[in-house]
N, C-alpha and C positions, 0 to 999 in steps of 0.2 A: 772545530773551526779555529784556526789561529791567527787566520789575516785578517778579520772585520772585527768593528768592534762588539765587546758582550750587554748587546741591549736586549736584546731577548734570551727568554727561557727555553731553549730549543728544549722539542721534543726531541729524542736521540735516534732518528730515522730519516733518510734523505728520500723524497719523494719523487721518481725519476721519470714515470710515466702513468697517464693516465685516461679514462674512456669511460664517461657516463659518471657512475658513484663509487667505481673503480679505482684505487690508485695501487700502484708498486713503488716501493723501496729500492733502494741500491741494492740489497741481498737476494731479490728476488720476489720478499712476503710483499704479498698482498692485503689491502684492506676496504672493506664497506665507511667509505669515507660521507659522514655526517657533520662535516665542517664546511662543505662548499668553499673552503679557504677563505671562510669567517664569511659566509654570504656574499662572496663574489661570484663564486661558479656555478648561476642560477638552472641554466643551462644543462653543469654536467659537465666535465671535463672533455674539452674538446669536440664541442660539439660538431658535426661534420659539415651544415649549412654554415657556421660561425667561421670554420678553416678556412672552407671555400671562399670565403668573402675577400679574410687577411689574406688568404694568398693571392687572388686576383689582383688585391690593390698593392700587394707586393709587387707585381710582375709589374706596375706600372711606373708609381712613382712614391718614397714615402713623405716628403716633409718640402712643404714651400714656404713655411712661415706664414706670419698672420698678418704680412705686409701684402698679402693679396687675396681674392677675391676666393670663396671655398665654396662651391655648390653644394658639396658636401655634409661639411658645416651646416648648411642652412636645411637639406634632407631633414639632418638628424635632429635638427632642433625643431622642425615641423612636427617630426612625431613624436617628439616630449611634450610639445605644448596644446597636440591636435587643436591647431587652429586656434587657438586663447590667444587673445588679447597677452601675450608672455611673450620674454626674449631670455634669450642664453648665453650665457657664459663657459667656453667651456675651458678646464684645464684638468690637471694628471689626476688628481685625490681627491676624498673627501675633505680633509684638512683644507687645501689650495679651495674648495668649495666656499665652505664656511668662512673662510678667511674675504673672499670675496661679497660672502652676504656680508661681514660683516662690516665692511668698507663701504659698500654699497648704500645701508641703512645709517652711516653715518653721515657718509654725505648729503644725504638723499635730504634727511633731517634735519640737517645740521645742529644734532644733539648729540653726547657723547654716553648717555646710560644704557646700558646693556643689562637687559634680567635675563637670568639663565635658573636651572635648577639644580638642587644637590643631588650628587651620583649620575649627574648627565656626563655625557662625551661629545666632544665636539673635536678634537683631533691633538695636536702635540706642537704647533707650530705657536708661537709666543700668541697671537691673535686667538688662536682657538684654543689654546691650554689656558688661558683668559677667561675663558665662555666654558668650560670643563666646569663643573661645579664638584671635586675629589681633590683633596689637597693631597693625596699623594703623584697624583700628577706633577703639580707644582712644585713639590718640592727641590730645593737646593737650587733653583734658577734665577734667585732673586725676586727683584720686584715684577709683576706682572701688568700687563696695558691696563692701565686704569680705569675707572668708567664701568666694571661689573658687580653684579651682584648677584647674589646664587638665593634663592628662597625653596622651600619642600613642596618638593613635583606630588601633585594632584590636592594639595590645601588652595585653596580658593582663599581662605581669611588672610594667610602669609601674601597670597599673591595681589593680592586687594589693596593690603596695605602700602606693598610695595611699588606697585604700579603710578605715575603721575604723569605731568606736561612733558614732563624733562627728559622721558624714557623715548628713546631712539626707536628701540626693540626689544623684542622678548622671540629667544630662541627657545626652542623647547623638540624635542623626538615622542614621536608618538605613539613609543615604546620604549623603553632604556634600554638598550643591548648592553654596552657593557656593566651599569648599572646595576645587573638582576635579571634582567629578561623583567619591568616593572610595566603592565600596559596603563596608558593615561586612561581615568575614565573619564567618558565624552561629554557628560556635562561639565565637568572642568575645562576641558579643552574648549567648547563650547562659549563657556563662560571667558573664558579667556581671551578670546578672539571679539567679545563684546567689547570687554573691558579694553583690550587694544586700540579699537577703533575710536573708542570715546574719547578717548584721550591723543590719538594720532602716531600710535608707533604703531611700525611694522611687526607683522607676524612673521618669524623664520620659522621655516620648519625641517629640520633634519630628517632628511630621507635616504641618508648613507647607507645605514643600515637594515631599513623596512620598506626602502624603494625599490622598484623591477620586481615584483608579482612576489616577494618574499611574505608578506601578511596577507594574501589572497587578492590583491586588488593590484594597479600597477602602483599607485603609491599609496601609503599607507595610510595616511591626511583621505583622501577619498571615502573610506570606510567610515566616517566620523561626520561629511558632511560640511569639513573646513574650509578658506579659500584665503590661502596662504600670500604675502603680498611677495611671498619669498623662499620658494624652498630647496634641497640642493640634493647632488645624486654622487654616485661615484659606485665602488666594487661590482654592485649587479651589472651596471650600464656597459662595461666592456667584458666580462667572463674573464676575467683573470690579465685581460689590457689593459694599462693605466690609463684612465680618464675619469675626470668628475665633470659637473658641470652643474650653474648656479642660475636659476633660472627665476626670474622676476616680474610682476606687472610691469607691460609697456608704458606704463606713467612713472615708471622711474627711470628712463632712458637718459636722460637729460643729465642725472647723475654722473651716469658712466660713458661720458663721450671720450672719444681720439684724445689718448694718453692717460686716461684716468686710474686705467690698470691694464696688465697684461701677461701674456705667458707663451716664453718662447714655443713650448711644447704643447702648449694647449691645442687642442680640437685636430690633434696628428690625423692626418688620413686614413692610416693605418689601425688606431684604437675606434676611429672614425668608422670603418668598414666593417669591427665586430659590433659598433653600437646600431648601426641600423639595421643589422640582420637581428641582433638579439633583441628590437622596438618592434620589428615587424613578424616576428616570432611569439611575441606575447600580446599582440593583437590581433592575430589569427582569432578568429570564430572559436568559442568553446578552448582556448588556451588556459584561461583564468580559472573559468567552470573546472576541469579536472583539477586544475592544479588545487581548489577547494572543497571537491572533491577528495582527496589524497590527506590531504589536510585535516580534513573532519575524521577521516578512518584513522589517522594517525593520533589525534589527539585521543579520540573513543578507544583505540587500543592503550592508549598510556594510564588511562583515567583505570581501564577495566582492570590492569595489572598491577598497579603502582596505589593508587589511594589507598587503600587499606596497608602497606607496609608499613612499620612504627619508624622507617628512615626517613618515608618522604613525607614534607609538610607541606606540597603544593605542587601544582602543575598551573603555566601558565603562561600566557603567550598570545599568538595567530600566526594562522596560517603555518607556514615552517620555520617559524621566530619562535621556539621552545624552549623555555625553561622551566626546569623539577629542581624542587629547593628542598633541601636535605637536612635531616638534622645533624650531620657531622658534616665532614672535608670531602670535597668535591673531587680534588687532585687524586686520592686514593683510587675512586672509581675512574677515571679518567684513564689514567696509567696501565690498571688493571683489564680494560675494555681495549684499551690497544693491543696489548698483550694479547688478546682472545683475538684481534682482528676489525675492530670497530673503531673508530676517531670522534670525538667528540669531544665537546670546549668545556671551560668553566666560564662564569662570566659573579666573579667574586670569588670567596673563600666556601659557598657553602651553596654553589648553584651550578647545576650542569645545563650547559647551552648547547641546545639539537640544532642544525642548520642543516640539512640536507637535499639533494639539489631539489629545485622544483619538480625536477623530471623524475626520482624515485619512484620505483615500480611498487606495487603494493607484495611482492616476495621479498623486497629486500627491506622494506617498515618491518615486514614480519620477521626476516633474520634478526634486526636491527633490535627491537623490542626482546625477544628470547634472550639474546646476549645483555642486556643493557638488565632484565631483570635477574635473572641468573648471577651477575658480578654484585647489585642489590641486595640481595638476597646471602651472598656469602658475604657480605659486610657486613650485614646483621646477625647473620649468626658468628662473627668472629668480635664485632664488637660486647654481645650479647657471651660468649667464652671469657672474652677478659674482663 
């Protein structure tokens, strides 16, 4: 690629078409794709009720601005919030999300501390690379928005200390994706959400990554038992359309009135049309159930094949938020799995991150597992040669 600039580490493959867990390359090769394009393509590439949608609202009209009135809009935010006492913000990314809780929670406030955690993500934009708790994020961009601070995700004593009057909020994911694939545990988060209220900051809660049925649940915070004053969405919420969307207690409305914030692009009609076929797709009856279903077969397979390898030194996750954490380099097996036909992520230097669609069949866990231990397995024995 010579026209854009080199921000990413392209894999060396153009992915041209795709159907279900399916994708093709420009050359033809196909591959069992286990990235859902990092947990957006919940769905499954292209799913056929999801086209239907975009293309009807194609035929009609795509973009009025938010200089008027969107029934639409107001659909899609009904079945985010089923009827809670919640309001929505919607705009293109997770980033634009978070960017908005976190504008939100300051005003709302009117305090300017922000706790966040180390090895968390929160997105790239000066606001949310802010709230990122990884200094290689931040580096070479200068000074960063002021007002944050990062303490060790699931220490209660670090978070205790940190916590006071002055705290705005405390963002936190209720699993690290980029991080590790690291899940909170729930008396932490628990604890957390006490200590928030005692003192009067809001809880954000990042649901970019473990939101739309990806941890078994439709958001992740659910599983836990939390009640978020502020949480956000984005990749699952449109199957591979740009749209996030920042969703808040109706008691902070007052915050965000006429001019507070905005986005020309936000709440498009069109990412609009794949969001509420893909809300009323995963509240279908028994949606959730298989997809936990699937889930639990899929972990019990990794567990039965993998724990005893002397490479892997955990598995660990929900739902089909997976990470196996290795004693060597993750890149090697990544590259190598491609090669055979299989896509799957890193999420650090020494952890392989599964995302595959919600919808995977239970023949292709099983292709997926064979290939995935098989490349394992020659690792070890090549590392174990030299």
């Amino acid at each position: 690629m010579k026209h854009v600039f080199p921000t990413y580490n392209r894999f060396p493959i153009d992915l041209v078409k795709g159907s279900g867990t399916i994708v093709t390359d420009a050359d033809g090769q196909t591959y069992l794709d286990f990235t859902s394009g990092i947990a957006v393509c919940n769905l499954g590439h292209c799913p056929e009720n999801v086209s239907e949608a975009i293309q009807l609202q194609l035929a009609n009209i795509w973009h009025t601005s938010n200089l008027y009135e969107c029934a639409l809009q107001d659909n899609v935010a009904e079945l985010i919030t089923a009827g809670e006492e919640k309001l929505v913000f919607f705009c293109n990314s997770g980033t634009e999300a978070n960017e908005a809780a976190l504008k939100l929670a300051r005003k709302h406030t009117g305090k300017e501390k922000i706790i966040t955690f180390e090895k968390s993500f929160h997105g790239r934009t000066f606001g949310s690379m802010s709230a990122t708790g990884q200094a290689k994020i931040h580096q070479g961009f200068g000074g960063l928005v002021p007002g944050f601070t990062y303490v060790p995700y699931n220490n209660i004593e670090a978070f205790r200390a940190e916590i006071d009057e002055n705290t705005a909020a405390v963002m936190l994911e209720v699993i690290q994706g980029e991080g590790g694939v690291i899940p909170a545990n729930a008396a932490w988060l628990l604890e957390v959400q006490m200590l928030c209220k005692k003192v009067g900051a809001l809880l954000i809660i990042d649901e970019v990554q473990t939101g739309l049925g990806r941890t078994g649940a439709l958001y992740g915070f659910e599983q836990i038992g939390l009640d978020p004053d502020i949480f956000t969405l984005a990749k699952g919420l449109g199957n591979g359309l740009p749209i996030g969307a920042m969703v808040g207690k109706s008691s902070l409305s007052s915050a965000f009135g006429p001019g507070s914030h905005g986005s020309t692009f936000g709440g498009n009609k069109i990412a609009l049309a794949a969001a509420k076929e893909i809300l009323l797709t995963m509240k279908q009856a028994g949606f959730l159930e298989e997809v936990n279903a699937k889930a639990d077969y899929f972990r019990n397979l990794l567990e039965e094949h993998f724990e005893t390898l002397d490479n892997v030194s955990a598995i660990r996750g929900a739902g089909f938020l997976v990470g196996i954490e290795l004693e060597s380099a993750a890149e090697p097996v990544v590259t190598e799995l491609r090669e055979r036909g299989l896509l799957i992520l890193t999420a650090g230097p020494n952890v392989l991150r599964i995302l595959p669609p919600l919808t995977v069949s239970y023949e292709e866990m099983d292709q997926a597992v064979t290939l995935l231990k098989s490349v394992l397995e020659s690792q070890l024995i090549g590392s174990e040669e030299g």
